[in-house]
C-alpha positions, -999 to 999 in steps of 0.1 A, spaced: 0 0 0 13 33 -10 19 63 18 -4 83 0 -33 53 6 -22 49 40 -29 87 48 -62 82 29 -71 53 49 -65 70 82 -87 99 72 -118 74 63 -114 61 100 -106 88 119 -141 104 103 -160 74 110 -151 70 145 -160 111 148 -192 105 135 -205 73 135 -242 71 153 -233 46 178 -203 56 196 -210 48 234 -188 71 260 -199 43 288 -168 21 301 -183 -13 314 -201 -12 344 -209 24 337 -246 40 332 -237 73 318 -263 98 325 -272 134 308 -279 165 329 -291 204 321 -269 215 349 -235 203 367 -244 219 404 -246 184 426 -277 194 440 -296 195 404 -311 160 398 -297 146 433 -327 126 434 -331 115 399 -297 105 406 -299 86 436 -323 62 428 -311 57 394 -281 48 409 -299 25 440 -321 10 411 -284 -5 398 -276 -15 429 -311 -34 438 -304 -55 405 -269 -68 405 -282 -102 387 -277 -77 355 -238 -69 367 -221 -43 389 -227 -9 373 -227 24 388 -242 56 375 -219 85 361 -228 121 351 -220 136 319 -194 152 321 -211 185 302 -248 200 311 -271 207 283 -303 214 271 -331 186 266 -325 182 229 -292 179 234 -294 156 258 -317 136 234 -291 136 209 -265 122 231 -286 90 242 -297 84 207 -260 84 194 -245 61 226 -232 90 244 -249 90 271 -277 60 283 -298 80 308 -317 113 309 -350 123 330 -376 143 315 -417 146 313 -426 127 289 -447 129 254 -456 107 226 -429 121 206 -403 115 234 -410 80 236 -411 72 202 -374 90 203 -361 73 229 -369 38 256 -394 51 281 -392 37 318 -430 43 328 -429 52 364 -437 86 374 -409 99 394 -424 125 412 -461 112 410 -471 132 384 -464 164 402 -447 178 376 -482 185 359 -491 212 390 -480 242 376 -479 272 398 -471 301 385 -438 324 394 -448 365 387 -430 399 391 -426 407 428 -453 437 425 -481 425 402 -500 398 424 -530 425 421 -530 411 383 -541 379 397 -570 382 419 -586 353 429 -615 362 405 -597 357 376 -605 334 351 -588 307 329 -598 326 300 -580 364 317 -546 340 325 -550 330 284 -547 367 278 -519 370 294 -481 363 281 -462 335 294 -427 317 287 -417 279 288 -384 265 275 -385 261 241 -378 227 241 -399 213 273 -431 195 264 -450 217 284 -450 248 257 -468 228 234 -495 218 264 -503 253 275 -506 265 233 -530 234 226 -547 249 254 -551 287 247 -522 303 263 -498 327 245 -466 313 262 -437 321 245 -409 296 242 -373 306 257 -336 292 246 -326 272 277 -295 294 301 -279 289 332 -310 276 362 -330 294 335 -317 329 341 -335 341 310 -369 337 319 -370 346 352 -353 376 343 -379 382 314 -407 383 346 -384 410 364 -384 431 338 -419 424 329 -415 412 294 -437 385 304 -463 384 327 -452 346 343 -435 316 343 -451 281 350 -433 259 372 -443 231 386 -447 224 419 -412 201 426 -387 227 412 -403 263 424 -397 263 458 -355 261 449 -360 284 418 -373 312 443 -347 305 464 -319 304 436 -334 337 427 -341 354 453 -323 389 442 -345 390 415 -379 409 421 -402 375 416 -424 357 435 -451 329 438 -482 338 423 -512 333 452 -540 318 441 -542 295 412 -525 264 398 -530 248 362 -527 210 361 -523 185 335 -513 148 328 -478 152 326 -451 126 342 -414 130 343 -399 96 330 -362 81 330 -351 78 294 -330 49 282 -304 53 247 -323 31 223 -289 12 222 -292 -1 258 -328 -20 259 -324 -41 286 -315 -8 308 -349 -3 311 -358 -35 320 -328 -34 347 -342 0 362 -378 -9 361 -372 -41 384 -347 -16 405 -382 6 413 -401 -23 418 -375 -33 446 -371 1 461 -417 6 458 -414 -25 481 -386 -23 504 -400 14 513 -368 31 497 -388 51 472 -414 69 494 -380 76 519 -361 89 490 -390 109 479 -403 125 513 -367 135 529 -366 167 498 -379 197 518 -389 204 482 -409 174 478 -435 181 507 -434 218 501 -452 207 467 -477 184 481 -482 210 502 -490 233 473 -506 207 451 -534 202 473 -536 242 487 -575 240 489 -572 281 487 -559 276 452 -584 277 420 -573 246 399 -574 247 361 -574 214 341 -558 209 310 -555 184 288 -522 171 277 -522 169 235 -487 153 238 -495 125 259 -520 94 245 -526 79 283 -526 85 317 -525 69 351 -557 67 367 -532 71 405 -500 81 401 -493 89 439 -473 63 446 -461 73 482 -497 72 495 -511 47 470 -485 21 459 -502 -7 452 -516 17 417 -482 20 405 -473 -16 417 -491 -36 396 -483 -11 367 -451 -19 369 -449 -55 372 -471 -57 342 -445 -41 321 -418 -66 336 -434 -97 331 -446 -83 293 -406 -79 291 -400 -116 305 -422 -130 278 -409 -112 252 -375 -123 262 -384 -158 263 -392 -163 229 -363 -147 216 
């Protein structure tokens, strides 16, 4: 072979390994996982089970979970599990969403992330009396992340919400209510309580009287290159539903009771929406007071996953 061919040759696989679809970051035993944001305390508890999930089911091998090592967006991160980059990311889910990715159905936080309250400049509560309709907040102007399944919920239902490029603990919008180029960010009822906090220089607050609600459950997503992941972290949950791990894991957030604290606020006027995105719903998806629900939903999916294996 000439040197000339040589040099070609090396070019051709330098270019495929650079961009070849399936080129998995993961060393063995590791369960790489995406993230918007690199603070520790972001997706601690996401983290934490995902992680006791691998350690529940050590029948499938030793394997620990890892972050990625950069924070992005959630389209990104989409893009990194479907090329092997990453195997794991957490989002609310949507039909779309699950035909891009492997879905593991179990609501993390019990559907909670379908409460939205909303977050308003610090001296316009008098904009929201408690006498305002769902039609007055449809009037008003909103802002989602451009990218979140939620913008497309709240336009399907008559709200002008505008959708915002995703920045630093979302520095953009709330700054947007500050200055009042918007009139309020939805949040749900999980992430609020430490977005006030993060944010607390900022002229914002917690708008008083109303939430909107909608089916909307916040998934782990699996790389469509790692299927039997989600088998591996659906029998982790089942483990940690019974041995009592999950409820503990869920109830020792401050942030966690503070929002079913607010999601069942009988001074607030709830407005249901319906979820365009989403073909189904769970009829009880509060799984720390109801577990048995959530139970037997998951050990459908594992036995269907059993069969299936079985005749392979």
């Amino acid at each position: 072979m000439s040197l000339q061919s040589m040099k070609y040759l090396a070019v051709i696989l330098v270019l495929f390994t650079l961009f070849s679809p399936y080129a998995p970051a993961s060393e063995p035993g590791e369960v790489i996982f995406a993230r918007a944001f690199a603070d520790d305390a972001y997706g601690y508890y996401h983290a934490q089970i995902l992680q006791r999930a691998l350690e529940l089911t050590p029948e499938f091998g030793i394997a620990n979970a890892v972050p990625h090592p950069q924070p992005m967006p959630q389209a990104r991160q989409i893009i990194k599990l479907k090329s092997g980059e990453a195997d794991v990311m957490w989002s609310a889910t949507s039909d779309i969403r699950e035909r891009q990715l492997l879905p593991v159905r179990f609501p993390l936080l019990q559907g909670l992330a379908g409460y939205r309250v909303l977050v308003i400049n610090a001296y316009k509560q008098a904009q929201f009396p408690e006498s305002l309709n769902k039609e007055a907040i449809q009037s008003l102007v909103g802002v989602q992340g451009k990218d979140w399944p939620d913008l497309a919920v709240l336009q399907h239902n008559g709200f002008k919400v505008e959708g915002a490029q995703w920045s630093l603990w979302f520095h953009t919008m709330f700054t947007a209510i500050e200055k009042g180029m918007v009139d309020y960010f939805p949040r749900n009822v999980i992430e609020v309580t430490n977005d006030l906090e993060r944010h607390k220089t900022k002229r914002i607050k917690l708008e008083d009287n109303f939430i909107l609600r909608y089916p909307s459950y916040e998934y782990f997503f699996v790389s469509p290159h790692k299927p039997d992941l989600v088998n591996r972290i659906q029998i982790g949950l089942l483990r940690m539903l019974d041995n009592g791990e999950l409820k503990t894991m869920f109830e020792k957030h401050e942030n966690h009771r503070k929002a079913m604290k607010l999601a069942t606020d009988p001074n607030r006027k709830v407005f249901d929406l319906a979820n365009p995105e989403l073909s189904y719903h769970f009829d009880d998806p509060l799984w720390v007071s109801n577990p048995s629900y959530m139970r037997a939903e998951l050990e459908k999916v594992i036995q269907y996953n059993a069969q299936t294996a079985s005749k392979k």
